[in-house]
N, C-alpha and C positions, 0 to 999 in steps of 0.2 A: 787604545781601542775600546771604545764603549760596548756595555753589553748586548747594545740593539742590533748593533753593528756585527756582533760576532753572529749572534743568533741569526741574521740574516744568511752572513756566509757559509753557519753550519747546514741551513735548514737547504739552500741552491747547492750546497757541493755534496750534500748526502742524497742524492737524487731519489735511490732505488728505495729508501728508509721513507721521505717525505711522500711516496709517491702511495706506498703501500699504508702508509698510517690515514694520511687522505683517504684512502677506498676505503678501508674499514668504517671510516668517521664518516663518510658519502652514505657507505652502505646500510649502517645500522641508523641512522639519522632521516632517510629514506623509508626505511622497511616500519620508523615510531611512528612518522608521518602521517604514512598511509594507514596503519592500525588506526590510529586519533584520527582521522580523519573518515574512516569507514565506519567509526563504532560514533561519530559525530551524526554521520549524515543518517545512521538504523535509528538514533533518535529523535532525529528530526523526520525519521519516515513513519516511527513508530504515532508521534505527534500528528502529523497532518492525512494519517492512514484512517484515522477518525473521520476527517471531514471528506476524504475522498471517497470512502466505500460508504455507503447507505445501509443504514443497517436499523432493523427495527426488526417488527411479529404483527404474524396476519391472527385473526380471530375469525374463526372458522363459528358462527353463529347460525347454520344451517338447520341447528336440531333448533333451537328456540320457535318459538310458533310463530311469531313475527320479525326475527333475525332482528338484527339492529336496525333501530327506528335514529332519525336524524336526531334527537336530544341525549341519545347514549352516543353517539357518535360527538357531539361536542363539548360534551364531557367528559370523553377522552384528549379530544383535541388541548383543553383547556387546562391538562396537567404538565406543570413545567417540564421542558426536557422530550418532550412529542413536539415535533416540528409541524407544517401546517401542509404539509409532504403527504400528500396519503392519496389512497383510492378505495373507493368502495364496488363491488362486483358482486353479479347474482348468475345462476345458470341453471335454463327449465329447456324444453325442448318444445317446440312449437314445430305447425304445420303450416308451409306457406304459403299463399294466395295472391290472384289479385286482385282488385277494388270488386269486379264482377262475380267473385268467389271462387273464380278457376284454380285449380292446384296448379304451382309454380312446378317447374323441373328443379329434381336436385340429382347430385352425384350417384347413382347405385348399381354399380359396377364392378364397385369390389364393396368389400368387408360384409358384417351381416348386417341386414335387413330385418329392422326392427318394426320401425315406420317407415312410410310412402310419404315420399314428398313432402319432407319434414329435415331439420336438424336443428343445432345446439343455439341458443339465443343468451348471448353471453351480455349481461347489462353492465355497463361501465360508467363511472361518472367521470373518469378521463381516462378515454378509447389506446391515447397515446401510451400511459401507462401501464396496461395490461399486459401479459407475460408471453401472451400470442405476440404483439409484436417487439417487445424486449429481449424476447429468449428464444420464438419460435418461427423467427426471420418473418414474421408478418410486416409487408410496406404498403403503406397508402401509398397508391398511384392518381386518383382525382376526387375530388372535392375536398372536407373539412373532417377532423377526428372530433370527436363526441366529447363534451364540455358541459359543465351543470348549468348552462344556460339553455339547451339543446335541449327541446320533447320531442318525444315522437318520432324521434328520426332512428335513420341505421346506416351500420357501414354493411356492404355485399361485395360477397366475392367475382371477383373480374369473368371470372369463368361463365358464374350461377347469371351473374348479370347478360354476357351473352348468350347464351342459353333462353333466356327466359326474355329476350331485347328489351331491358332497362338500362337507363340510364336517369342520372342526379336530376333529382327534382322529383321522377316518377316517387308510386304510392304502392305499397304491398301489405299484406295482412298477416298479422303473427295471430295464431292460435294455439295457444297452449293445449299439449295432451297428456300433460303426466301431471294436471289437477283438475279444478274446473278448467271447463272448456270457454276460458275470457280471448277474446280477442280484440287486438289492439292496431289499428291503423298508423302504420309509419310512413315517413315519406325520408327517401335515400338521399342522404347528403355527403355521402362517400364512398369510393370503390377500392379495395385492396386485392392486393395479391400475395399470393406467398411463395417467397423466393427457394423454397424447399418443400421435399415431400414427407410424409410421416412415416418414422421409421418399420412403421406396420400396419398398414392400412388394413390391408387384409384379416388381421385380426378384429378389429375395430370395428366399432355400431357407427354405422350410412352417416348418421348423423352427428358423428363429430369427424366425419373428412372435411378437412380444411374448407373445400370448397362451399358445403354446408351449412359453414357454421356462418350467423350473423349476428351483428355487435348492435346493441340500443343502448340508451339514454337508461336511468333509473327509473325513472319516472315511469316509464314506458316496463319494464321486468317487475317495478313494485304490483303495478298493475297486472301480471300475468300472473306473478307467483304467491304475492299476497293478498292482492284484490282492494288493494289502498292505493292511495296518490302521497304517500308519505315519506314517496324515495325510502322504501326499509331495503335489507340488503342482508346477502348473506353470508357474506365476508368483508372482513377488512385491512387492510393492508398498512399499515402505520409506520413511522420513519422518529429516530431519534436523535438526538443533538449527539450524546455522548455513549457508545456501545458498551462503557464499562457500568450504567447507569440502566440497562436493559431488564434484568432483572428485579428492580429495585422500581422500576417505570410501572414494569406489569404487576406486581403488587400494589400498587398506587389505582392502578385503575382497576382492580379486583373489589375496590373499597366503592367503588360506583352504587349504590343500591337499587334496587328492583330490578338485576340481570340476573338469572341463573346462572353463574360461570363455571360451577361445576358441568354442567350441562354443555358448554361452549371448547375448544378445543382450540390453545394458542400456544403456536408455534413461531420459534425467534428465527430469524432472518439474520445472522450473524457470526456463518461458516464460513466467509468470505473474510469477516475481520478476527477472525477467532487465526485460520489458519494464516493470516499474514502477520501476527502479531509473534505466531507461538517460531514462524522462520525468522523473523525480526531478533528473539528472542533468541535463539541459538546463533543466528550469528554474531550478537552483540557476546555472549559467552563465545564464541570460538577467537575473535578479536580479542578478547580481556586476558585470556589465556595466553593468543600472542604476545601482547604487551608485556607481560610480567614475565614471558619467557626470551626475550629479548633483552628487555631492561639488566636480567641477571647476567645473560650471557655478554651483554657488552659489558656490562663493568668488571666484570671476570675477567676479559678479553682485552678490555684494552689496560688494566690493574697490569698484565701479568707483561704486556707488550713493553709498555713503559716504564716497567721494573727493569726487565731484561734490558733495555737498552741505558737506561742511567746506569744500572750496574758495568755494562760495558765502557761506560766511559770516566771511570774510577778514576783512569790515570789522568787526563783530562782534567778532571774536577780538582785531582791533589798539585799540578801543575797553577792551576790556576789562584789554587790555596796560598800557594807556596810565594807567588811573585804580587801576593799582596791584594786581591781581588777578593771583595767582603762577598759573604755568604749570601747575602739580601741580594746582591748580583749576579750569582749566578745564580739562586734563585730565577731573579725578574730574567732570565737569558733561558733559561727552561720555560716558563711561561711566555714569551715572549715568541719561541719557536712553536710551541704546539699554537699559539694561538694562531701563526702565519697557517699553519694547516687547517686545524679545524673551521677556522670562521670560513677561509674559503666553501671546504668541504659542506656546512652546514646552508651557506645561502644558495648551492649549486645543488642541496637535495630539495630545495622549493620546485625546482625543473624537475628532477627526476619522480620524487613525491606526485608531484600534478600527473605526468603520462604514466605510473607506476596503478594511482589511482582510478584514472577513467579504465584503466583495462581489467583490475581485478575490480574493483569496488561498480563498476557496473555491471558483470555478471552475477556477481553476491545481493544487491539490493533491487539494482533496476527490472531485474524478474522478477520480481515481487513488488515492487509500489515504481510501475513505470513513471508515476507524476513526480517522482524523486532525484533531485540530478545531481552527482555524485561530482564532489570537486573538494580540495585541497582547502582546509580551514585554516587563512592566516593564523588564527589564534593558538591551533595546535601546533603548527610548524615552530612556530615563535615560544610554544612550551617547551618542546624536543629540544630545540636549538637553546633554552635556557637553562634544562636540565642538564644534556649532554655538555655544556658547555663546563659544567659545574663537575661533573662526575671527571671530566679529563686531566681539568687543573687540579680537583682533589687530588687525583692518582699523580700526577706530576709534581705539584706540590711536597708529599709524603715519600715520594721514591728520591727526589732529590733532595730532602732534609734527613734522609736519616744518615745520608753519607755525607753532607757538609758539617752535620756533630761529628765527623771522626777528625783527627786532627791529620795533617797535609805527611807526615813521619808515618802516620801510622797507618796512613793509604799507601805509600810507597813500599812497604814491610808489608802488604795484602800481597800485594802487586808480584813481590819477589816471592 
């Protein structure tokens, strides 16, 4: 009988032996998997969590006496690493009209009452991007959002529009009150609403209740608040390629010359990939920690399984010594059985590994970078199964050679 052959009929007639070394090799085989496969996908989220969150710093140039003029503004644009992502924003408070000089209706119902029939005139050079409607549930419901191709125009609120019976196309009058008293002809090319209220109106000056507030063009706010056609502005809001590159960008553009930026006030935009980066970061340490505490325990676990059971089978081995069976073969007959166990074991933890994975590895990662989809990396599976595979036959290997150096006499004198 060959040793292939024996190993076969050891491995089917020890049922409860092969059945329980299998789980073990299922289990821990499973459990490396999913580690190398979760601490795979934290860096491929920590990776593409770059391009998914936006991350950049506004510059708050309100104190400067002309805020940012268009040439400091492309200036910035034009340092590597500032995307072409931005917006620029100014905010005065005007009194509104219409073409005949009548004062418009505004909201004054609740909060305090600063000015009459007046509120906040927020100028955009892209309407869509401003924080009212990104953050502060503002939705265009009809016409066009405000584009740097767009003068003179404005978006109004759905309410102030019926109120006052305008509609897209009509023409109204901004007057600034809180400098000179410039006034600037707009005509509405859009109506929004907002799908929420503010958490405290009631505290709040008439002229920033939602309904009050109206959105212009640059061109159109330069005009009110600077007294130029130069689109200046008094914020700006900037976006960068790479957030590790954020602080090292704003010193770059501090080097701009003729801006006071002591004067200026910027603020980084990058709480969003700060705090996804630092849970990224702890769970790629709580997985590492798995791993090496696994790694130990299975080779500990399965060293001591597989001692114990060669030593059990002494008599066996001296048996086999004895009626002339070379050492190389029963060797290749111990390797030969674990291998009937493990390889199975190892290609049936690709199944377990994959559902093991989507149920923990998508509440570890996918709450933090939903654009990240959490799955079972051939490449890691295929390391676990190349490691484990090598750690088994070590421990089999070494458990079964130090008893075929004893001679076949001197295992039978163990044995008695």
């Amino acid at each position: 009988m060959n040793f292939v052959k024996r190993a076969y009929l050891y491995t089917t007639r020890k049922k409860v032996r092969t059945i329980l070394l299998f789980s073990i090799i299922l289990i821990i085989a499973t459990l490396l998997t999913v580690c190398f496969s979760i601490n795979s996908s934290s860096n491929m989220a920590n990776a593409n969590v770059k391009k998914a969150l936006k991350c950049g710093f506004t510059v708050n140039a309100k104190t400067l006496e002309n805020g940012l003029d268009e040439s400091i503004v492309n200036q910035i644009l034009n340092i590597d690493g500032i995307t072409d992502s931005y917006n620029l924003r100014s905010y005065t408070v005007a009194e509104y009209r219409d073409t005949n000089s009548n004062k418009l209706k505004t909201r004054e119902d609740i909060g305090l009452k600063v000015y009459e029939n007046a509120g906040r005139v927020v100028g955009d050079r892209y309407s869509e991007k401003d924080s009212y409607f990104t953050d502060e549930g503002f939705k265009l419901t009809n016409g066009k959002h405000i584009t740097p191709d767009k003068k003179q125009v404005a978006l109004v609120h759905e309410d102030f529009a019926n109120s006052n019976n305008l509609s897209l196309g009509d023409y109204i009058v901004l007057k600034n009150i809180e400098g000179n008293s410039i006034e600037v002809k707009v005509q509405i090319i859009g109506i929004f609403t907002s799908t929420r209220k503010s958490d405290s109106e009631e505290y709040m000056d008439t002229t920033n209740l939602f309904e009050n507030i109206i959105f212009t063009d640059l061109d159109t706010s330069s005009k009110l608040i600077f007294e130029t056609d130069s689109n200046n502005c008094q914020y700006g809001d900037f976006e960068v390629n790479d957030p590790e590159e954020l602080d090292n960008l704003i010193s770059e553009m501090k080097k701009i010359e003729n801006v006071n930026w002591d004067n200026c006030k910027i603020t980084k935009n990058d709480s969003s990939f700060k705090n996804t980066k630092e849970a990224l970061a702890g769970i790629q340490k709580i997985v590492s920690t798995a791993i090496i505490t696994i790694f130990i325990i299975s080779i500990i676990l399965i060293v001591l399984i597989l001692n114990l059971w060669t030593k059990n089978r002494i008599n066996e081995i001296g048996i086999l010594l004895s009626v002339g069976i070379s050492k190389k073969h029963i060797i290749l007959q111990q390797i030969i059985e674990i291998l009937m166990v493990s390889l199975p074991a190892f290609a049936f933890s690709l199944v377990t590994s994959s559902i093991a994975t989507k149920i923990v590895g998508s509440k570890l990662i996918s709450s933090i970078a939903n654009s990240i989809e959490i799955s079972v990396n051939i490449f890691d599976w295929l390391l676990v199964s190349g490691i484990g595979l090598v750690i088994v036959l070590t421990a089999t290997i070494l458990s079964i050679y130090q008893i075929t150096k004893i001679k076949p006499r001197d295992i039978f004198s163990k044995i008695d």
